[in-house]
N, C-alpha and C positions, 0 to 999 in steps of 0.2 A: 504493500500500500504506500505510491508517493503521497510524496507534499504536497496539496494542491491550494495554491496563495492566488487570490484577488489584490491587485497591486493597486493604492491610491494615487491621484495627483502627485507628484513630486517625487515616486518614488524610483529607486531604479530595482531589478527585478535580479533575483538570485540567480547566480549559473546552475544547472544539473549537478556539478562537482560543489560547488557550496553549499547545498542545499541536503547533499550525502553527507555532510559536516552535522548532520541535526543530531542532538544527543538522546533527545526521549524519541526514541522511534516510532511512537504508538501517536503521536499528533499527527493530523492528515487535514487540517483545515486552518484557516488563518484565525478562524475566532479563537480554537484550543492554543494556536502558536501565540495569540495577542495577550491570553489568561496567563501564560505558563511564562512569556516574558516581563510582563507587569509586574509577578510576584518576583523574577528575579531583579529588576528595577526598583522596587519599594527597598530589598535587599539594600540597593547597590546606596539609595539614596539617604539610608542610614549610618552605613561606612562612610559618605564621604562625608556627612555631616558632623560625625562623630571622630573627624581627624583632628588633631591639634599640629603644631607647628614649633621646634625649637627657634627657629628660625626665623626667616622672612617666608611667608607664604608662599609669596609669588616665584621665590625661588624655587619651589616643590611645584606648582599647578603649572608654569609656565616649560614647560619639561615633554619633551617626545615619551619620557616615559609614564608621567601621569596621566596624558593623553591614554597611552595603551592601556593602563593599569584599572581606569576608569571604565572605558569600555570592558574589560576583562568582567572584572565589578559586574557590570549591568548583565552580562550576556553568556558568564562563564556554564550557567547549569543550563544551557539552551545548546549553544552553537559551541563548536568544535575549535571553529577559528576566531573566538573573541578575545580580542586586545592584541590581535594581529593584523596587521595591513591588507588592504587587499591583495589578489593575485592575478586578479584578473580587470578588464576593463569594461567599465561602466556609461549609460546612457548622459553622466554627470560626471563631473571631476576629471582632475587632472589625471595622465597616465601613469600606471602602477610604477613604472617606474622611476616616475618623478616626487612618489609622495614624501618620501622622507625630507628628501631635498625640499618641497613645498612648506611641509610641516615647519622645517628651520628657519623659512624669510620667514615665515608667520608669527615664528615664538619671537625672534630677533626685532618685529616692527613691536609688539607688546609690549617688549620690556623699554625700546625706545619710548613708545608713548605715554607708558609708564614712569620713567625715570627724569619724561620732559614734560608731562601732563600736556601732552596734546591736544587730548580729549579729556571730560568727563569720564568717570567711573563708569555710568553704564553704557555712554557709548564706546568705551572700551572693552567693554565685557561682548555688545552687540556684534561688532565689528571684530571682533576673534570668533564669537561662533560663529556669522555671517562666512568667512573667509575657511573656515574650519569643514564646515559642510561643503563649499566649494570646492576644496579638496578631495572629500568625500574619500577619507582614507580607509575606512571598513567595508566590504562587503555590504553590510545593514547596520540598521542603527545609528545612523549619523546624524538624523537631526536631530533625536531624543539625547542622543549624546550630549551632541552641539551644546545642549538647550540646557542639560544638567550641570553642562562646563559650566557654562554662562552662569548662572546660579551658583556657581561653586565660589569664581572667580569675584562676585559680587558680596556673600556671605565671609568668606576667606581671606581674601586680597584685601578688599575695600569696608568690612565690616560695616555692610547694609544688607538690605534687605532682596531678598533673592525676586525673580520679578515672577509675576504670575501667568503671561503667556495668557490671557486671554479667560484663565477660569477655566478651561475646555478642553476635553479631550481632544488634541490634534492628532491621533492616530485614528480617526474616523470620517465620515464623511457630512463633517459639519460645517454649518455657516462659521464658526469659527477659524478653520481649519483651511476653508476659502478665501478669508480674512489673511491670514497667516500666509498664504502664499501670493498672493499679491503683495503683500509687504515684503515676501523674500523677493521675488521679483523687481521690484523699485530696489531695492539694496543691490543688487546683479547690475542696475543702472548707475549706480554710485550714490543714490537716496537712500539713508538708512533711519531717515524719521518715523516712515510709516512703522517698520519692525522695531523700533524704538517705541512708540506709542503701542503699538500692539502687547509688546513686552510686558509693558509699565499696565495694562490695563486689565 
């Protein structure tokens, strides 16, 4: 019995080899895939909340490997290949074999805008997950990711308040969700108000 996944707006679609990466073999529908992810997500969103820091934060978030370690987190009792890079190439993102490399300008302009206050906090927070998902360095899960970063980097970094996205389940086919990708799309323009406001709302 495969996987058989209805794929939303935005998303890109698992290869046959990725998809063989699934660990509970006995799911065969995207609702059971959506149940069985959420509870490893609630998981993931406790651990990262529950980190502390000797340090400077930003020195630990801003990192290729809490990038990986996070998704790991979210995705480890589902997927085979979570907190690993893609392998393969996507209807989104840059080429597999450019992410690591993509991954580094990214963390590099953060800690600039960070260390020169470029921006605002949360359009600093926006504008890493905006550019993070563009990437689109995992197989799946990348704008839930994205989106936990953002909140992490906001709670972490900048001791505020993590944003709310809308109230809404974005993993469905809501007006929300509609909302949300039009905002991603003006950000893709170099407007990143919209997903700013969305964010914050």
């Amino acid at each position: 019995m495969g996987l058989d996944l209805v794929y939303l707006e935005g998303e890109s679609p698992l290869s046959e080899e990725e998809k063989d990466d699934l660990l509970i073999k006995t799911i065969s529908s995207r609702i059971e895939l959506d149940e069985f992810e959420q509870h490893n997500i609630e998981t993931a969103i406790v651990w990262a909340m529950g980190l502390s820091f000797s340090g400077s934060a930003a020195d630990y978030v801003f990192t290729e490997k809490f990038i990986k370690d996070l998704h790991r987190q979210m995705f480890d009792q589902i997927w085979g290949w979570a907190g690993r890079f893609r392998q393969s190439n996507k209807n989104i993102g840059v080429d597999k074999s450019l992410i690591s490399v993509e991954i580094k300008k990214l963390l590099d302009d953060c800690r600039y805008w960070l260390d020169n206050k470029t921006f605002l906090a949360e359009e600093i927070a926006i504008r890493f997950k905006h550019r993070l998902v563009s990437i689109h360095p995992f197989a799946n899960g990348n704008g839930r990711h994205a989106r936990l970063l953002a909140d992490i980097i906001m709670e972490k970094v900048f001791k505020k308040q993590a944003f709310s996205w809308g109230g809404a389940d974005l993993n469905s086919t809501s007006r929300s969700r509609s909302q949300y990708i039009q905002a991603v799309r003006q950000a893709d323009e170099g407007n990143y108000e919209p997903l700013l406001k969305f964010a914050q709302s």
